[in-house]
N, C-alpha and C positions, 0 to 999 in steps of 0.2 A: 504494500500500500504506500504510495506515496506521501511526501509530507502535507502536500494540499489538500489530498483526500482525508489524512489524519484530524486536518484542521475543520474541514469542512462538518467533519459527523457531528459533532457536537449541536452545531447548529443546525443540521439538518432535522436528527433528533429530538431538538426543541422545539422547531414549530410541527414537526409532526404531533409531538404529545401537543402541542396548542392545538393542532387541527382537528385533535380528538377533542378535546377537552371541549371545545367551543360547538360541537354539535351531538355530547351527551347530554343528555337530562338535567339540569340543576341539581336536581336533587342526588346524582351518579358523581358532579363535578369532582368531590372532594373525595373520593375514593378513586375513582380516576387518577386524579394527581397523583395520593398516594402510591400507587400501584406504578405509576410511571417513576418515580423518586427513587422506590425499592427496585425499580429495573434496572438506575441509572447508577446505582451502587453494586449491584452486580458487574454491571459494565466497567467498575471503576475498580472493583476487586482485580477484575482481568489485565486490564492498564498497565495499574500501577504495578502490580505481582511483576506482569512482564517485563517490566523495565527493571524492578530488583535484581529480577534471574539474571538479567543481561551483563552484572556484575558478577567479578568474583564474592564470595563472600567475606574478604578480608580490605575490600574494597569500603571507600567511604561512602559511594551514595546509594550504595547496597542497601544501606540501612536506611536511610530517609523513605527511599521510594518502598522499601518494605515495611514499616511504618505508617503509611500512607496508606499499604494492605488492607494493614491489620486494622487500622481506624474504622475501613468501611466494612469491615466483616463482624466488628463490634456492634456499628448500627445498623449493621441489618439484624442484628438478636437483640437488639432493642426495637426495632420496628415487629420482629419475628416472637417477641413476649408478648403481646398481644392477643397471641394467637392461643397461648398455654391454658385451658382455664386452671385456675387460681384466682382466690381471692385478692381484690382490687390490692389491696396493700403489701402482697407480696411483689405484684406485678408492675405498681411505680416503682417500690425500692429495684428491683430485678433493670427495669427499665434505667431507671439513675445510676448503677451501676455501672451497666453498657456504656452508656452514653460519656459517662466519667471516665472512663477509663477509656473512651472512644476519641473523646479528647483530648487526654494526656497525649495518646498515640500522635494525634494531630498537631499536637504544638510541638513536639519533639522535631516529628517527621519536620516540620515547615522550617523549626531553628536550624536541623541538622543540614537542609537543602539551602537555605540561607546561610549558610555559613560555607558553603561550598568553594566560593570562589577564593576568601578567604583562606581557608586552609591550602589551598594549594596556591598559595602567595603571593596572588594578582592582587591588582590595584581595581577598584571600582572606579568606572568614568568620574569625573567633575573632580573639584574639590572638595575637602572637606565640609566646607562649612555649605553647599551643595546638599551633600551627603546628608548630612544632620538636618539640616532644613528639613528633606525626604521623609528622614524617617520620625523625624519630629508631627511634622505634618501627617501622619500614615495612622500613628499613637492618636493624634486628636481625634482623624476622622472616625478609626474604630472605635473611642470613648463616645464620641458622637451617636455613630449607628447602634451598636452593643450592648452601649450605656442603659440609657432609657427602657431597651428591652429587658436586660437584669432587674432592673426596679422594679418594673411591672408586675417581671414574675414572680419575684422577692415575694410583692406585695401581695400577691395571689394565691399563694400559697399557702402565705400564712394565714390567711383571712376565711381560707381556704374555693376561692370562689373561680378561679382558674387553675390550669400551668401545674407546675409538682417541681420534684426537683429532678428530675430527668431534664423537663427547661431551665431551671438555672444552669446545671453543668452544661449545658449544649452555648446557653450564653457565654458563661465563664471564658472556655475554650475560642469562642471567637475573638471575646476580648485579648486574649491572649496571641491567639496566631493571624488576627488581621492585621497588627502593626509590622508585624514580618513579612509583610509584601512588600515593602520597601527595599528593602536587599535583592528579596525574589524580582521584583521590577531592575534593580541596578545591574542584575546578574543578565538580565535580558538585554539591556541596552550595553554590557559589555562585550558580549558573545554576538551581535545583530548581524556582524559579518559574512555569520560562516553556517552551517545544521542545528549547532546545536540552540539556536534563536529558537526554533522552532519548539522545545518541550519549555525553554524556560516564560518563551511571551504565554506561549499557552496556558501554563502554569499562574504567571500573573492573568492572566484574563480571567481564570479561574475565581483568584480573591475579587476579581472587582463583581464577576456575578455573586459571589456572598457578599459583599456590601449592597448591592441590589436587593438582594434577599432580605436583610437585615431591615434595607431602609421602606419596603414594600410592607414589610411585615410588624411594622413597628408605625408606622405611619396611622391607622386606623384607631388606634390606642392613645392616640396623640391629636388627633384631627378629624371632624365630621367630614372620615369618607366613606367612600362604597366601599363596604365591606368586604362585601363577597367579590368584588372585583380588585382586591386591595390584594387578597388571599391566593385568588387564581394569579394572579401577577408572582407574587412571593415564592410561590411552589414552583412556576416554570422558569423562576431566575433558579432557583434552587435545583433544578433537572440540569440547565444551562452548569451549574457552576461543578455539580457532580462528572459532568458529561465531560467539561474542559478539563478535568482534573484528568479521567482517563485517556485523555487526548494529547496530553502532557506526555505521560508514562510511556506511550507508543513510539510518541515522536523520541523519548528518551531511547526506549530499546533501540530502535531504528536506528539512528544516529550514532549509539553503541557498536552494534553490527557492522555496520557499515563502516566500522574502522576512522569514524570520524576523530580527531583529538578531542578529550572530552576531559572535567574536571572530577576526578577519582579521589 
């Protein structure tokens, strides 16, 4: 597969599940979504795995993009507890679990690929104070998007009248690995040259569909909007950013393979 075609699924992917979405049932939409999410994490398991294997294991980004795996095979057994019967309160904590530990994966995974270039000694474009600017700005935006959501659910929780804490750890976790696109973005505009552009822009394109997701879904909570259009929006940023993530992984193995110079 090509790197174009690598690039392209994701997006093709998404307005398919849009074109579903948009002529089931109202009352089908929100299972729908779901259903596309949990496929778009399967697809993301496959990805990312691939692009792990495509290292040795003594290799550095062996571990990141395997990390990245394991995240989404975390949240699929939190989407997949659902399924279990068991009484509801086994089945948040079970759920908060996943999701906690689905995140750890994910903030690791995002430092460890974030630090890539880094470790292997290169210089990130601009200057420092460039640099800093970046990732200063990257910290706000995620308090910005992320922010508000943790309160909410905080507050929902405990009130009990939304959310559990399966959503706060899912918040936490973004808060955490959204400011790390800043690197992930520098790593991309360092490499733009040459193959390896290809897994790491995809990669940031990735975080900028979770801030989509974040500011889609957090919006409604904050503002007299359409709800239900607020939600459909949120969940196919959320396919989008699953989708790019495995789109990443590919173009990584690809790139791998192909003998391209790559940062190990």
């Amino acid at each position: 597969m090509s790197y174009r075609a690598i690039a392209a699924f994701p997006v093709v992917f998404t307005v398919v599940v849009a074109a579903i979405v948009a002529v089931v049932a109202p009352e089908s939409r929100v299972e729908a979504l779901q259903i596309a999410v949990d496929v778009a994490k399967v697809v993301a398991v496959v990805g990312t795995a691939r692009a792990a294997l495509a290292f040795e294991a003594d290799e550095y980004l062996r571990r990141g993009w395997g990390l990245f795996a394991i995240c989404y095979v975390l949240l699929l057994a939190r989407d997949a507890a659902l399924l279990v019967p068991a009484p509801p309160v086994v089945i948040e904590v079970t759920r908060a679990v996943f999701v906690t530990l689905g995140n750890v994966c994910l903030v690791v995974a995002v430092w460890t690929l974030a630090r890539a270039w880094t470790v292997a000694g290169l210089e990130f474009p601009g200057t420092r104070g460039v640099r800093f600017a970046i990732v200063a700005s990257a910290i706000v935006v995620a308090l910005a998007l992320a922010g508000p959501e943790l309160f909410l659910d905080v507050r929902d929780t405990i009130t009990g009248t939304r959310a559990g804490y399966a959503s706060i750890g899912s918040d936490l976790g973004d808060m955490l690995a959204l400011p790390l696109v800043a690197p992930v973005a520098l790593t991309a505009l360092a490499v733009r040259g040459g193959t390896l552009r290809w897994p790491w822009t995809l990669l940031t394109s990735s975080f900028a569909a979770w801030l989509a997701y974040d500011t889609f879904a957090t919006l409604p909570e904050l503002f007299e909007v359409p709800r239900a259009l607020f939600h459909t929006l949120a969940e196919e940023s959320h396919v989008l950013a699953i989708a790019l993530a495995s789109a990443a992984g590919l173009a990584q193995r690809r790139a791998v393979t192909d003998d391209t110079p790559s940062t190990r």
